[in-house]
ZADO-1210 file (C-alpha; in nm, 4 decimals, padded with zeros to 6 digits):
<atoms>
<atom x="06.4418" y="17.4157" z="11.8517" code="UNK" pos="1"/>
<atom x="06.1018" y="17.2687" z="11.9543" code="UNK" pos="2"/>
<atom x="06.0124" y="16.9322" z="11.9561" code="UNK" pos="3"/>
<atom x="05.7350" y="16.9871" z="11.6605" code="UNK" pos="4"/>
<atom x="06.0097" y="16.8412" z="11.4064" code="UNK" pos="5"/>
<atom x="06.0310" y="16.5121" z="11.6336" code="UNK" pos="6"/>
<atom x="05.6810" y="16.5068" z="11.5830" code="UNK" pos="7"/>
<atom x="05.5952" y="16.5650" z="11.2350" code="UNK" pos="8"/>
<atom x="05.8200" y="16.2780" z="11.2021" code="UNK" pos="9"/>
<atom x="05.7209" y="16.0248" z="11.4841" code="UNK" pos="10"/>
<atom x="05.3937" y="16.1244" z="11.2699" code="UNK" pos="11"/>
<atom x="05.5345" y="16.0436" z="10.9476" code="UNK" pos="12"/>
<atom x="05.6928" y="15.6956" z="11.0668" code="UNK" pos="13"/>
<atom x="05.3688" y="15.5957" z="11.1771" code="UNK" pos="14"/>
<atom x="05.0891" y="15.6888" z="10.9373" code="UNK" pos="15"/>
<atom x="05.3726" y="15.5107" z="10.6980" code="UNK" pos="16"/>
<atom x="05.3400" y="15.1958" z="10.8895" code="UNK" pos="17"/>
<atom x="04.9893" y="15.2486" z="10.8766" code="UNK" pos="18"/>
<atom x="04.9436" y="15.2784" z="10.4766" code="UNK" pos="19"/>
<atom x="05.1979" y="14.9888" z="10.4428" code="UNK" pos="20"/>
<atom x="04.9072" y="14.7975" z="10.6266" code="UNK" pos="21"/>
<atom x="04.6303" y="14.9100" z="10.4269" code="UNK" pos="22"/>
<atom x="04.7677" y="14.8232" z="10.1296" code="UNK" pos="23"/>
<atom x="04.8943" y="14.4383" z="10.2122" code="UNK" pos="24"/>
<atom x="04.5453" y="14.3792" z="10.3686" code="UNK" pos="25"/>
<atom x="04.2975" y="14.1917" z="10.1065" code="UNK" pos="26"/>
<atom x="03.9722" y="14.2733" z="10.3255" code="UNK" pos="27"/>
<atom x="03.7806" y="14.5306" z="10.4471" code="UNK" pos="28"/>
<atom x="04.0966" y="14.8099" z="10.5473" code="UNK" pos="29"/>
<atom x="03.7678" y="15.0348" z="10.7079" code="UNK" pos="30"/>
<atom x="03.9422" y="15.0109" z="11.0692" code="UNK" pos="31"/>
<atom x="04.2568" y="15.0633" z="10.9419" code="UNK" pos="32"/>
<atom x="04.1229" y="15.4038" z="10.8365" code="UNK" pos="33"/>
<atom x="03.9740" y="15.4926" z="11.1361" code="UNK" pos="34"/>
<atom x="04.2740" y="15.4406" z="11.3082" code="UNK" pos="35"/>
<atom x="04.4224" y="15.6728" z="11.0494" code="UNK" pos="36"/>
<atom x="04.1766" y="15.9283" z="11.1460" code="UNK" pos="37"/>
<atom x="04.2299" y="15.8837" z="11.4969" code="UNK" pos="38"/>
<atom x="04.6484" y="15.9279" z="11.4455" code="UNK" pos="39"/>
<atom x="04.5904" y="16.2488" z="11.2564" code="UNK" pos="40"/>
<atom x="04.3772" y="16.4093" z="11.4879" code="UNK" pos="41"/>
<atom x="04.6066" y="16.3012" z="11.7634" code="UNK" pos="42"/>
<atom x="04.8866" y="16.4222" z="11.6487" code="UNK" pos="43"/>
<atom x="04.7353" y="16.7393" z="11.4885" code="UNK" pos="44"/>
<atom x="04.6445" y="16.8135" z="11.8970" code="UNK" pos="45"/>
<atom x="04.9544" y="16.7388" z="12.0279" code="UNK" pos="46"/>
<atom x="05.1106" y="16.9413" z="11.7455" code="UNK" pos="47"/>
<atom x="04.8966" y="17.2709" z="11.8848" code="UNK" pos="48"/>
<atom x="04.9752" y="17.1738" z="12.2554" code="UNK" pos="49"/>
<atom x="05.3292" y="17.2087" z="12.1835" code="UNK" pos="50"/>
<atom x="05.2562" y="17.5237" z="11.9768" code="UNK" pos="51"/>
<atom x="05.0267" y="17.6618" z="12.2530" code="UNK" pos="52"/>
<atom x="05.3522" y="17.6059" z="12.5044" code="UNK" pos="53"/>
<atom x="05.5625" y="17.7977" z="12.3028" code="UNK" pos="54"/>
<atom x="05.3007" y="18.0907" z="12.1802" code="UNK" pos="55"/>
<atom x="05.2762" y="18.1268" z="12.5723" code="UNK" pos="56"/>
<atom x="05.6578" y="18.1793" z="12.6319" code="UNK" pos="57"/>
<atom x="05.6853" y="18.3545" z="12.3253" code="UNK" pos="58"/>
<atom x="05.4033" y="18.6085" z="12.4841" code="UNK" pos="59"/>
<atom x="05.5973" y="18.6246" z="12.8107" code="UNK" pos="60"/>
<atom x="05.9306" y="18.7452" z="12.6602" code="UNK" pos="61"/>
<atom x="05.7117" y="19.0361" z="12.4261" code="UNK" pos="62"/>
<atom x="05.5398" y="19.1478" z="12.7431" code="UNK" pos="63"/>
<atom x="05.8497" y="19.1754" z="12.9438" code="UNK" pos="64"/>
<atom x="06.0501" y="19.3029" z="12.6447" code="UNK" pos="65"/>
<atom x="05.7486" y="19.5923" z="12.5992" code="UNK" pos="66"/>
<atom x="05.7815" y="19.6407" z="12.9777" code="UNK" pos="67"/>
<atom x="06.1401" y="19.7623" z="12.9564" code="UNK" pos="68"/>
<atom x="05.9736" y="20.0984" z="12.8330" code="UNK" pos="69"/>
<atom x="05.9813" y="20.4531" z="13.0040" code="UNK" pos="70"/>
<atom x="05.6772" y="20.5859" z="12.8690" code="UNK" pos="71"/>
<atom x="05.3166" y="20.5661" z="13.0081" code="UNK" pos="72"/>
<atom x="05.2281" y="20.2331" z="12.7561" code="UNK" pos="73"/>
<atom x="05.4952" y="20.0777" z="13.0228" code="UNK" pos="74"/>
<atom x="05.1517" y="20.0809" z="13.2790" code="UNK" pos="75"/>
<atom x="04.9359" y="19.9142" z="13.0020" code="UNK" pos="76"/>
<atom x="05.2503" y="19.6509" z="12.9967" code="UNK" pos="77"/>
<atom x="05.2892" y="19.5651" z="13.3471" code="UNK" pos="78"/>
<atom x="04.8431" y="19.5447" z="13.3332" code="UNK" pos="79"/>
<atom x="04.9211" y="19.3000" z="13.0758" code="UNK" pos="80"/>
<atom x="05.1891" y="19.0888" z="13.2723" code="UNK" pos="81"/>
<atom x="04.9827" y="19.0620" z="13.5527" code="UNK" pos="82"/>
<atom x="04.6687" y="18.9445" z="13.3630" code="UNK" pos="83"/>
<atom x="04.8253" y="18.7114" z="13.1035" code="UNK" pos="84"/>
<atom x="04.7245" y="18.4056" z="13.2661" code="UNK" pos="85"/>
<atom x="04.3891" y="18.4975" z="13.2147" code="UNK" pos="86"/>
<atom x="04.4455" y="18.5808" z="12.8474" code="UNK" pos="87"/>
<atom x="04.3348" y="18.2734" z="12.5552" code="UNK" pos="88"/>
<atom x="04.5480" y="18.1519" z="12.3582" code="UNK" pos="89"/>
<atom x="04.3706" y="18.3372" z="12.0604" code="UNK" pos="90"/>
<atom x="04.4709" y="18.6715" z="12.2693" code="UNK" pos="91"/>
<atom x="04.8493" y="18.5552" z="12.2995" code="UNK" pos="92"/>
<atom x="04.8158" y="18.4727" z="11.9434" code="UNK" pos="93"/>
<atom x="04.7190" y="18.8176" z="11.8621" code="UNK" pos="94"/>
<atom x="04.9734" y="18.9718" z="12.0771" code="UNK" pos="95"/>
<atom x="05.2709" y="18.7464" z="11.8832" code="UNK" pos="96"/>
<atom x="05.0969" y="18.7658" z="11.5080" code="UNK" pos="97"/>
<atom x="04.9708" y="19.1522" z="11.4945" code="UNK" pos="98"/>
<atom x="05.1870" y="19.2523" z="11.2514" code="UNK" pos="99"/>
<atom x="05.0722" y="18.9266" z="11.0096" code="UNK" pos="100"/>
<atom x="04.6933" y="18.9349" z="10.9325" code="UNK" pos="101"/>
<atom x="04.7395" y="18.6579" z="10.7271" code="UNK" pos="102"/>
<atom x="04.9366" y="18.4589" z="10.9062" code="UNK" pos="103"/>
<atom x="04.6880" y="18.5131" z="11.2144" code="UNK" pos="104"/>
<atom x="04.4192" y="18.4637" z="11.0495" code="UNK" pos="105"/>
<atom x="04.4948" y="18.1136" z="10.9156" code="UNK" pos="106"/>
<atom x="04.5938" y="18.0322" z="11.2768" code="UNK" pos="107"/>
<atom x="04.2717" y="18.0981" z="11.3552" code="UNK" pos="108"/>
<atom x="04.1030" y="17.8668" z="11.1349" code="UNK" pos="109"/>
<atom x="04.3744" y="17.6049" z="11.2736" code="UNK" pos="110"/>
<atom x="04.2562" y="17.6728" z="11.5996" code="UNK" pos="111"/>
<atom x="03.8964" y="17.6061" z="11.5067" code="UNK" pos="112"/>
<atom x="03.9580" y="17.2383" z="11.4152" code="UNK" pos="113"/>
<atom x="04.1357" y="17.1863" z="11.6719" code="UNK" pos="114"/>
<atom x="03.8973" y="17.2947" z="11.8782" code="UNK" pos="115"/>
<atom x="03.6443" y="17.0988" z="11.7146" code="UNK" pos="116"/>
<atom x="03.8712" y="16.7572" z="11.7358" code="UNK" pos="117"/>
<atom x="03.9277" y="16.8377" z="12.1211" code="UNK" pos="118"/>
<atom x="03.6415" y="16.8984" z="12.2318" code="UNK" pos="119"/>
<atom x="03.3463" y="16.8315" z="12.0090" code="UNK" pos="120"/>
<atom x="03.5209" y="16.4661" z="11.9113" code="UNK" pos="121"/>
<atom x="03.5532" y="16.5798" z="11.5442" code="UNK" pos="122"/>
<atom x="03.7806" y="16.3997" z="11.2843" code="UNK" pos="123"/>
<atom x="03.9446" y="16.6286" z="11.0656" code="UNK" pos="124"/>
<atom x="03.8769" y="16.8129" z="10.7310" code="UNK" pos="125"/>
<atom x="04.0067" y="16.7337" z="10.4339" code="UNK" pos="126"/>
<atom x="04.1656" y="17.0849" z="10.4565" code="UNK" pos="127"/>
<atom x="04.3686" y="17.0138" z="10.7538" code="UNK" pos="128"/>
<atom x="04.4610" y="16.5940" z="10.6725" code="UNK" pos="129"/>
<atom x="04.8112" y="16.6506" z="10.5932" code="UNK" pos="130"/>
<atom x="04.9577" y="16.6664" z="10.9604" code="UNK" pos="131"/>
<atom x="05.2774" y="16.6578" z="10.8849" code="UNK" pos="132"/>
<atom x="05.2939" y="16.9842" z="10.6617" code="UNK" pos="133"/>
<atom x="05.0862" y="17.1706" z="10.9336" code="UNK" pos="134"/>
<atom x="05.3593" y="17.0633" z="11.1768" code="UNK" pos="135"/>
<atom x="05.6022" y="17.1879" z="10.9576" code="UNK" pos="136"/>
<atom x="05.4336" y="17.5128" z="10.9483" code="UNK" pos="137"/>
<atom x="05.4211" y="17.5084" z="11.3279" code="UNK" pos="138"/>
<atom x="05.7702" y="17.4458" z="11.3562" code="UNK" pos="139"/>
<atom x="05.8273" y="17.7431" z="11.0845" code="UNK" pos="140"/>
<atom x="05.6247" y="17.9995" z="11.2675" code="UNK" pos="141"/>
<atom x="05.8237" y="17.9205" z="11.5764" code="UNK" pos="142"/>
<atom x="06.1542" y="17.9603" z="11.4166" code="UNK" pos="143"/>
<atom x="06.0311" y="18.3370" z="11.2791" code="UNK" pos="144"/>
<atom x="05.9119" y="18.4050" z="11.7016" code="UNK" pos="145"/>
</atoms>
């Protein structure tokens, strides 16, 4: 098992801390939310860091797995083992997902925010605020690898 369980609920623990907080304080709770903001956007990044790990092992074992095969897609195989360093994590993604438009394609859209939160500084949508369920859809996705 991963550790994206652990962290859904190290997540969890804190962002209840967090509201208990906010809702004793009297005053202005502003900076309180900000540091809300910057706890889900943390977490949601370290959430797709330990996905990305795992999408990359996960593409390792289907390449080598594919390789196994006598027929001339073997050469297209052993191309592909030699070159998957090079390939994004949107390729290995593809490679894993092919068989689940859906599924890939919402992965996709995950990967945009995150994107956007890494390297653009951007807080995250209301779409993607509950953390802890996208975790838990992480963790999900893993289990089905």
């Amino acid at each position: 098992m991963s550790r994206l369980i652990e962290t859904a609920k190290a997540y969890e623990t804190l962002t209840h801390l967090l509201n208990q907080e906010i809702r004793r304080r009297s005053g202005s709770t502003a900076d309180l939310q900000r540091q809300r903001d910057a706890l889900d956007v943390a977490f949601y990044l370290l959430g797709w860091a330990q996905f990305e790990h795992l999408v990359k092992k996960e593409a390792e074992d289907v390449i080598e797995t594919q390789r196994g095969t006598r027929q001339i897609a073997r050469h297209a195989w052993d191309f592909l083992r030699k070159e998957q360093k090079r390939a994004t994590v949107r390729q290995k993604l593809d490679l894993i997902f092919h068989a689940k438009p859906p599924v890939r394609a919402a992965l996709d859209k995950d990967y945009s925010v995150r994107n956007e939160a890494a390297h653009n500084y951007r807080m995250l949508p209301p779409e993607a605020k509950d953390v802890s369920a996208f975790l838990r859809k992480l963790q999900t996705l893993v289990d089905e690898f």
